[in-house]
C-alpha positions as CSV (number, residue, x, y, z in Angstrom):
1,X,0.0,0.0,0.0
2,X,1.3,3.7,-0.8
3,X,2.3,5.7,2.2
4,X,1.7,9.0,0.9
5,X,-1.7,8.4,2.8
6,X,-4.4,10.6,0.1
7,X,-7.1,9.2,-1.9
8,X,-7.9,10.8,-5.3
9,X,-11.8,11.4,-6.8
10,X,-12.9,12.2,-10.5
11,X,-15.8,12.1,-12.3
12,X,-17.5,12.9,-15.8
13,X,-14.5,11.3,-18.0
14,X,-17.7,10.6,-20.8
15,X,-14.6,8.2,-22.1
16,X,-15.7,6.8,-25.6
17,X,-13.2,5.9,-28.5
18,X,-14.6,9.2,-30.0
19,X,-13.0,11.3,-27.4
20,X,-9.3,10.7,-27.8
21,X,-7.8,13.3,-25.9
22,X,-9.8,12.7,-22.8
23,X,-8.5,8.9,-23.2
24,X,-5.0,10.1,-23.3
25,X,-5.3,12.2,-20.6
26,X,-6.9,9.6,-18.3
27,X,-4.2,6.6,-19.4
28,X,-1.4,9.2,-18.0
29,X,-2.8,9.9,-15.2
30,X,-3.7,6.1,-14.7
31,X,0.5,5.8,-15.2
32,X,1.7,9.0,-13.1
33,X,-1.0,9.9,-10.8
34,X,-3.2,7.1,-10.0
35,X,-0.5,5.1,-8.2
36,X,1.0,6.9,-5.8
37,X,-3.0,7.1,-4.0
38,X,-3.9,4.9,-1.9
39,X,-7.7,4.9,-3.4
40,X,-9.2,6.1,-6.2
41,X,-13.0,7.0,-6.4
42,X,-14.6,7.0,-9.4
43,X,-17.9,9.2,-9.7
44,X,-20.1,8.3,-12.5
45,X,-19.6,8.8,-16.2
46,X,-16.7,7.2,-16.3
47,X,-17.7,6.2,-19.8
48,X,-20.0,8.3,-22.1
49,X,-22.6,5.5,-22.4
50,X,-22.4,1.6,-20.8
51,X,-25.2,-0.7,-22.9
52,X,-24.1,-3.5,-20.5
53,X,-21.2,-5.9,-19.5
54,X,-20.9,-7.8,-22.8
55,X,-19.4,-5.0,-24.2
56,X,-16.4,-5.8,-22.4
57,X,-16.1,-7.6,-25.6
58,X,-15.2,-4.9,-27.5
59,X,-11.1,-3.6,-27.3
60,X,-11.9,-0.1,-25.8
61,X,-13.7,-1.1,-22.8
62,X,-11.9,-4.3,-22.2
63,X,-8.5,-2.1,-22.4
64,X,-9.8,0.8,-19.8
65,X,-10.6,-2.2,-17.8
66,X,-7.0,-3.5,-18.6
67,X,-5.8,-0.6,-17.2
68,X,-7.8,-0.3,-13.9
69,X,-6.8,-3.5,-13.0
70,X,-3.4,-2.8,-13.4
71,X,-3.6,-0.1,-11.2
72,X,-5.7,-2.3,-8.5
73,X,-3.0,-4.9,-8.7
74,X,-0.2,-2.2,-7.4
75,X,-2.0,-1.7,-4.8
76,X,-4.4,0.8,-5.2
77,X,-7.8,0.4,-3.8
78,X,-10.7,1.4,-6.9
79,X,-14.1,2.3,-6.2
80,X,-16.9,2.8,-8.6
81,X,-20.3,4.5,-8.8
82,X,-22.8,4.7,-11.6
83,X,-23.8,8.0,-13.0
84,X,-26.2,8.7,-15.9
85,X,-24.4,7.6,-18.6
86,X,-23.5,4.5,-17.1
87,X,-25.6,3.1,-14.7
88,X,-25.6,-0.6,-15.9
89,X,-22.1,-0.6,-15.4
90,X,-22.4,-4.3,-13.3
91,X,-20.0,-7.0,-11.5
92,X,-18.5,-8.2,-14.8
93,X,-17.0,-4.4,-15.4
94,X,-15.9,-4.8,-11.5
95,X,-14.3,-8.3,-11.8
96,X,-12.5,-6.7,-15.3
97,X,-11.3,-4.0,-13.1
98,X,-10.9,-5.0,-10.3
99,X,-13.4,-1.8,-9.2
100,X,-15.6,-2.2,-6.1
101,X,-18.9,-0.9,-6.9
102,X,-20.1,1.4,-4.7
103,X,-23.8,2.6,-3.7
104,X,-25.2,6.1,-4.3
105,X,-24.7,8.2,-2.3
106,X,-22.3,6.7,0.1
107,X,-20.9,8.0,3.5
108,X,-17.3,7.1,4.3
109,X,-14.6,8.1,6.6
110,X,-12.1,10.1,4.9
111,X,-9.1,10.4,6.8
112,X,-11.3,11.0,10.0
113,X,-13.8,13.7,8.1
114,X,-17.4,12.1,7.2
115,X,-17.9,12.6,4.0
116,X,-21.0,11.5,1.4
117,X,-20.2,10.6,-2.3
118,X,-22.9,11.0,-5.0
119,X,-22.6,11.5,-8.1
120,X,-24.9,14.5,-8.1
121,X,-27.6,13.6,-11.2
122,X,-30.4,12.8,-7.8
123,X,-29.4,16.4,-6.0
124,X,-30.9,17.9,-9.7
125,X,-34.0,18.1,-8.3
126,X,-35.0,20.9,-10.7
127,X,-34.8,19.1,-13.6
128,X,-38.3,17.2,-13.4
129,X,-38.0,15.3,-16.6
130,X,-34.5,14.2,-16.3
131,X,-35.4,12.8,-12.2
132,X,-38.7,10.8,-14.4
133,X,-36.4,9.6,-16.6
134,X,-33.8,8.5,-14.1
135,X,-36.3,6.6,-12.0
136,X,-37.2,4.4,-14.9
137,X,-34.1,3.7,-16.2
138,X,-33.0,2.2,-12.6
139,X,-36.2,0.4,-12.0
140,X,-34.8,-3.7,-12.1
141,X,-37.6,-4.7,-14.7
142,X,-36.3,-1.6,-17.0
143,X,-32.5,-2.6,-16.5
144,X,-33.6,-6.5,-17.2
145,X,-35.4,-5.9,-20.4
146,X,-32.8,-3.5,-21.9
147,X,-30.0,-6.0,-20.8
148,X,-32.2,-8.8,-23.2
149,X,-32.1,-7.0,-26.1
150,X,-29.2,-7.7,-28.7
151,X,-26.1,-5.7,-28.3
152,X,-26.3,-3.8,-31.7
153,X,-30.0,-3.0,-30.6
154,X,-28.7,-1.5,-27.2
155,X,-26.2,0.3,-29.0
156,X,-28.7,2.3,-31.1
157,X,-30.9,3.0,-28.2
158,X,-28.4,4.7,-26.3
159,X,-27.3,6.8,-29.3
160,X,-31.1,7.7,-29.5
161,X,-31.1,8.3,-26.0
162,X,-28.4,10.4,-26.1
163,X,-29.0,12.7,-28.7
164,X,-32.5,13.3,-27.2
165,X,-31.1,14.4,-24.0
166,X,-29.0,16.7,-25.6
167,X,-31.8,18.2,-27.5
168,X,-33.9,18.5,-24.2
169,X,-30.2,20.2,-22.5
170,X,-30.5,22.5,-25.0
171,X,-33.8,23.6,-24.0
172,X,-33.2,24.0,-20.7
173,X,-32.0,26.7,-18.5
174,X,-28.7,26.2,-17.3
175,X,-30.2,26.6,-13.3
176,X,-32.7,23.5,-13.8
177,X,-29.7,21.7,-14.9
178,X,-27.5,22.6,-11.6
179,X,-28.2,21.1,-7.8
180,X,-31.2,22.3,-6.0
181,X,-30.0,23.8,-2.5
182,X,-32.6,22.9,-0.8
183,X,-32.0,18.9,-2.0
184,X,-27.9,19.5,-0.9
185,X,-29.5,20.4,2.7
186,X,-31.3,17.3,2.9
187,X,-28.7,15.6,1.8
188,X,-26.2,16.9,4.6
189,X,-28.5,17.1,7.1
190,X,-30.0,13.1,6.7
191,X,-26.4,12.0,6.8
192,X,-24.8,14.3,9.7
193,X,-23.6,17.4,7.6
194,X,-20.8,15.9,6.2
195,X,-18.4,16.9,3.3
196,X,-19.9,16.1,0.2
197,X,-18.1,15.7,-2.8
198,X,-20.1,15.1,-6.2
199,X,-19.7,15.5,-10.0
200,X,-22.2,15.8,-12.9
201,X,-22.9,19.4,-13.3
202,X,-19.7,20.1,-14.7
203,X,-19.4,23.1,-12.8
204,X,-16.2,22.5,-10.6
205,X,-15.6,24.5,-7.8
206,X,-15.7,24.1,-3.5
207,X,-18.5,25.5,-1.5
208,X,-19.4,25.7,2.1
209,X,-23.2,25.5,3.3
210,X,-24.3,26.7,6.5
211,X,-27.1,24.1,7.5
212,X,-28.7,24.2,10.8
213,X,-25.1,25.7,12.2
214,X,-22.5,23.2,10.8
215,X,-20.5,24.8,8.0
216,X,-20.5,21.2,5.0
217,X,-17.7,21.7,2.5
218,X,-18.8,20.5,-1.2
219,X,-17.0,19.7,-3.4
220,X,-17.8,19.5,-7.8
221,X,-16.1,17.5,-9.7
222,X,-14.6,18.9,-13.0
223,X,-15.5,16.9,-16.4
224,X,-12.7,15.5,-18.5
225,X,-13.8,17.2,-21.8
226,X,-11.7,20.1,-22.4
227,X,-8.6,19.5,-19.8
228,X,-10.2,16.9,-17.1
229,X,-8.9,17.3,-13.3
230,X,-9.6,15.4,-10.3
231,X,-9.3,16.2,-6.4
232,X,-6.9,15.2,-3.6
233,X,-8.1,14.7,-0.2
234,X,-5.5,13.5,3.1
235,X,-6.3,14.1,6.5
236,X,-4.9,17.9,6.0
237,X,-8.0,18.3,3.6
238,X,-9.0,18.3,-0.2
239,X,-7.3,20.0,-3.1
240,X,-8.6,20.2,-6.7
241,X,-5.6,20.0,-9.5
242,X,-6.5,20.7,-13.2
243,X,-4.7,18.6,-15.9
244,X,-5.5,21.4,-18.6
C-alpha cells in the first residue's frame, strides 16, 4: 500500500473511442498519478454510455478495464459509482477492473472527516423530466429488459437516447440543470452534515453550506472534456488539481 496516505476522486470522463484526448489524458494519469493514492473513487460517467457488461467484448472497454486493474493490482484500492451515462455498469466491469462498486450516495470516513459521495444527477432536483427519466431507467424490470435485447440493438438506443437528451439540454436553462439547494440540505443534514463531494454538473468548484449551524464543504467535480482534473483529499483536507 502507498504511504503517501491521500485518496484521489474524478468524475464525468464521458470516455468513448470518440474522445481521444480525454482517453490520453486519463491513461497518464492512470501511469503518473493514479498510483502513488492509496484509493481512487470514481464518480459516475466514467464512460460516455455503458449498454451492459458484454461490451467488455469490445477492445476499448476491455482495455480501460485492462488498465484499472493494473492499477488495483499495485496496490491501489478502486471504487466505482454509476452515473447517468452509465448506470448498468455491473459485476463483470468490476471483476475486469478490479473496481468495487459502490452505492449512491455513500458515506465514508475520509481520513477521519465524514464525507458523502454521489454522483450528483439525484441532487438535480429541478430538472423534473431528467429525475422521471432517471427513475425508470433504474427500475430492475427496465435494467432487465434493456439488458435482453441484442447488443447492436442496445447500442442504437443509447445513441437515441443520447441525442435526445441533448436536445432536451438544450432547452433547458442552465439553473434547472445545476443542484437544487434545498435537495444538498437534505442531503447533509439526513447524513450528519458531512463533506460532500459530487460531479455531474460540470461546474467544478468548492463550496461551504451553513445548515442548521454546521458549516458542509462541497465539493464538484470537473469533467474530462476540455482538460479533465480530479481532487486530492488526506487528513490535511481536499485540493482540486487541473490537468488542462
Amino acid at each position: 500500500m502507498p504511504a503517501t496516505g491521500h485518496s484521489l476522486f474524478i468524475a464525468d470522463l464521458h470516455l468513448s473511442p470518440e474522445l481521444p484526448q480525454a482517453v490520453a489524458l486519463f491513461q497518464h494519469f492512470l501511469q503518473e498519478t493514479a498510483p502513488q493514492a492509496q484509493a481512487l473513487y470514481i464518480l459516475g460517467d466514467f464512460f460516455e454510455a455503458w449498454i451492459g457488461d458484454d461490451d467488455l467484448a469490445l477492445p476499448f472497454p476491455a482495455a480501460i478495464a485492462a488498465g484499472l486493474r493494473q492499477l488495483t493490482q499495485r496496490g491501489v484500492r478502486l471504487y466505482l459509482m454509476h452515473g447517468n451515462r452509465d448506470f448498468l455498469l455491473g459485476e463483470g466491469f468490476c471483476q475486469a477492473s478490479g473496481a468495487t462498486l459502490l452505492a449512491d450516495p455513500s458515506l465514508i470516513d475520509l481520513y477521519g472527516t465524514p464525507t458523502l459521495l454521489a454522483h450528483g444527477d439525484a441532487l438535480c432536483t429541478d430538472d423534473v423530466t431528467y429525475q422521471a427519466f432517471r427513475r425508470q431507467v433504474r427500475e430492475p424490470a427496465w435494467q432487465a429488459g434493456f439488458l435482453a435485447k441484442p447488443l447492436a440493438e442496445r447500442r442504437d438506443m443509447a445513441r437515441q437516447l443520447r441525442a435526445q437528451s441533448e436536445r432536451e439540454k438544450a432547452a433547458k436553462a442552465m439553473a434547472i440543470m445545476d443542484v437544487n439547494p434545498a435537495a444538498v440540505a437534505a442531503a447533509l443534514r439526513e447524513h450528519g452534515y458531512p463533506r460532500l463531494i459530487h460531479g455531474h454538473t460540470h461546474r467544478p468548484a468548492r463550496h461551504v453550506h451553513e445548515i442548521d449551524g454546521h458549516a458542509c464543504e462541497r465539493w464538484v467535480l470537473p469533467d474530462w472534456y476540455e482538460g479533465g482534473g480530479y481532487l486530492r483529499c488526506d487528513a490535511e483536507g481536499c485540493k482540486a488539481f487541473s490537468l488542462a
